[in-house]
C-alpha positions in Angstrom: 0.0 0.0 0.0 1.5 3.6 -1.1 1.8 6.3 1.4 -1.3 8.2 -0.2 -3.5 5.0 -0.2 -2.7 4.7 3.8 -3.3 7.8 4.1 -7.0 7.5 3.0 -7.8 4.5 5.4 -6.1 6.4 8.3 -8.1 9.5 7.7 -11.6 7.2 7.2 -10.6 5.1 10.5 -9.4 8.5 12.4 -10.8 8.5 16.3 -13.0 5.5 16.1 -10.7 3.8 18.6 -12.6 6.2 21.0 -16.2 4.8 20.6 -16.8 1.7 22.6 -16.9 -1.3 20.4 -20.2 -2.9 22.3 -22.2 0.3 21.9 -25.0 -0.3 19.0 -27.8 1.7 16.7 -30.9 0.7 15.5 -31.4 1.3 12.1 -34.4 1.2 9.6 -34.1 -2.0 7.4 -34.9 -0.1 4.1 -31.6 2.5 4.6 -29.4 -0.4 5.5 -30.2 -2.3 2.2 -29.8 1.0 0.4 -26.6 1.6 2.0 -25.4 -2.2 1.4 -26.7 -2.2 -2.1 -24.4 1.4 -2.6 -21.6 -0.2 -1.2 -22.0 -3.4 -3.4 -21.9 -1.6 -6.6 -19.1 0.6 -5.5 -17.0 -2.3 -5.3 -18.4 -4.2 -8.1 -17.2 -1.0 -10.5 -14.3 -0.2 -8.4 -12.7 -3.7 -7.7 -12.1 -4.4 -11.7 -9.4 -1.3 -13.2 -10.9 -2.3 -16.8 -13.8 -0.7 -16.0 -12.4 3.2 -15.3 -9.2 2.8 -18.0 -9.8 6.8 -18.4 -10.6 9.8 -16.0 -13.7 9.9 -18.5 -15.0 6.5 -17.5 -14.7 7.8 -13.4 -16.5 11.1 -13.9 -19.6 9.5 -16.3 -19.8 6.9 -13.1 -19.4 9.6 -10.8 -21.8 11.7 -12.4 -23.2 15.3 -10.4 -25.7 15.5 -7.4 -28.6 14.4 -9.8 -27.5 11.4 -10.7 -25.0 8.8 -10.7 -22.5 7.8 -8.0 -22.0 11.1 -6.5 -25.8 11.5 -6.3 -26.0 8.1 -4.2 -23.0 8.9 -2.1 -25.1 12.5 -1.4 -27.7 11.2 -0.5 -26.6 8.9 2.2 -24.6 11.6 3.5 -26.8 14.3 4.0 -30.4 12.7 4.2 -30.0 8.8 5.6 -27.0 8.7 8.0 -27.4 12.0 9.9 -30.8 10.7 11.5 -28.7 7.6 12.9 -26.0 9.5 14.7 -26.2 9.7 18.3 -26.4 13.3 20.2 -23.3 12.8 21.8 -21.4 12.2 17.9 -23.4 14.6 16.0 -22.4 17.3 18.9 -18.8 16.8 18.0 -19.0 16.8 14.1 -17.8 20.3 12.8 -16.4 21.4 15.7 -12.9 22.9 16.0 -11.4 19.6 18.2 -13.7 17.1 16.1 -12.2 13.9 17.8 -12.6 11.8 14.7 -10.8 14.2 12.3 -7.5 14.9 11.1 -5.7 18.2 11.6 -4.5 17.4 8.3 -6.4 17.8 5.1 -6.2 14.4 2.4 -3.4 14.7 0.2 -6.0 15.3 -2.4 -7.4 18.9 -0.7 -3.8 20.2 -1.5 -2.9 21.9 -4.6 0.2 20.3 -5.5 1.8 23.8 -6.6 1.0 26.7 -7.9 1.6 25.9 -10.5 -1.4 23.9 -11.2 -4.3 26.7 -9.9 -5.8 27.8 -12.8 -7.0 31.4 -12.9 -5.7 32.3 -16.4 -2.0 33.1 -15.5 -0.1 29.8 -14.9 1.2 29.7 -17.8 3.3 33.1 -17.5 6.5 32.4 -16.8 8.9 34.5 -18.2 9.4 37.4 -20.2 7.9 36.5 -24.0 5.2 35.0 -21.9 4.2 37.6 -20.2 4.3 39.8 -23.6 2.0 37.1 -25.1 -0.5 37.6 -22.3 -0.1 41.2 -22.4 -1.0 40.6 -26.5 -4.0 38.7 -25.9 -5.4 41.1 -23.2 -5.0 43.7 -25.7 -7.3 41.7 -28.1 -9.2 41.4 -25.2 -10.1 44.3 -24.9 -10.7 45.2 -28.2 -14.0 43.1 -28.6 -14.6 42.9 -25.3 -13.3 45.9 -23.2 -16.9 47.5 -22.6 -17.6 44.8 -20.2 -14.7 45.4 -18.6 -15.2 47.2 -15.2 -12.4 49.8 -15.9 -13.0 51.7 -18.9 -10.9 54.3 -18.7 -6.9 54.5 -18.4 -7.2 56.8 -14.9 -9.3 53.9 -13.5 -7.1 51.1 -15.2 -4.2 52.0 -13.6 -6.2 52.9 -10.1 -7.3 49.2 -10.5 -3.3 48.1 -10.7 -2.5 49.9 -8.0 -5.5 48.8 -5.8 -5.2 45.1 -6.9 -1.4 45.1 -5.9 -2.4 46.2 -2.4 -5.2 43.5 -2.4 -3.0 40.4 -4.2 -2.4 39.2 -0.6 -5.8 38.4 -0.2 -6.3 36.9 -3.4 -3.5 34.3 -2.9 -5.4 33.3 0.5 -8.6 32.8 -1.4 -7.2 31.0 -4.2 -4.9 28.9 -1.7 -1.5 29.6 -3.1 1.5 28.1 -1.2 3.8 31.5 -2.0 2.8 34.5 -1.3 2.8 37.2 -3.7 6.1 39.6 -2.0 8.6 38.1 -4.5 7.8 40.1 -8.0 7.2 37.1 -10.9 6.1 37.7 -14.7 2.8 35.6 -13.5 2.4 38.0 -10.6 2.4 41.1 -12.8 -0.2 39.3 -15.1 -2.1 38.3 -12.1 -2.4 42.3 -11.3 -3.1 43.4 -15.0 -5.8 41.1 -15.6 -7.2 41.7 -11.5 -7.3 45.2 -12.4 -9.7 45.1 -15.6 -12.2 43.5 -12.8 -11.4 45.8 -10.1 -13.7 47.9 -9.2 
């Protein structure tokens, strides 16, 4: 097992050495079957790699919240399970000490690097970069520059200047792992195109 599969099982099995293994719920018949029957065909798609060979074939099984998988796996969650968990659980769900999770988020919550957080810029690197993007914002702003919320040059470049007092803030939101102090071709991009939204 690889240190990213163990990780799932440790963060699913986090704190449930606390409960006391004798201590039991009642539970209607028709939810458990639906629960078991979820479960089955989970494993009966999940146990045989031939049938997901592509992300494609995981998200069409997956689905959204109307149907498919995800749907299923929603439904449980928020509508059957919640009416089976005892006061003295539910009470510590959500809290800031919540016994039975992990101060540490999956591996999966994590954006591996910045790299990979798409917001129109991460592919400015270096200086002809930079000039391409500065290109295409021109064009930009050619067909579409009347939706822009800056129209004018004065407010353009009050927009740069309050967007580079504000970038802090939009690295926290977007969860960047740097922060925005050390000047990069992507950062001044990131403060050109912030400023044609800026109001």
């Amino acid at each position: 097992m690889n240190t990213k599969s163990k990780e799932i099982n440790e963060h699913i099995k986090f704190g449930l050495d606390s409960i006391d293994s004798e201590k039991t719920i009642e539970i209607k018949l028709k939810d458990f079957i639906f629960i078991y029957k979820t479960f089955e065909e989970f494993n009966r798609f999940f146990h045989q790699p031939m049938h997901y060979p592509t992300i494609e074939d995981i998200e069409m099984y997956l689905g959204n919240k109307d149907s498919g998988a995800f749907s299923v796996i929603s439904e449980i969650y928020y509508k059957v399970l919640p009416q089976y968990l005892p006061k003295e659980i539910e009470d510590k769900f959500g809290e800031e000490n919540n016994p039975f999770d992990k101060s540490e988020y999956p591996y999966y919550y994590k954006v591996k690097n910045d790299e990979n957080i798409n917001d129109g810029t991460q592919n400015i690197t270096d200086r002809k970069s930079f000039y391409e993007f500065a290109q295409n914002l021109l064009k930009e702003y050619e067909t579409e520059g009347q939706n822009w919320e800056t129209k004018r040059i004065d407010s353009f470049i009050e927009g740069i200047a309050s967007y580079a007092e504000d970038i802090d803030g939009y690295y926290k939101n977007m969860k960047f792992d740097t922060t925005a102090e050390t000047p990069t071709w992507r950062i001044f991009a990131q403060i050109l195109k912030g400023a044609t939204v800026y109001e």
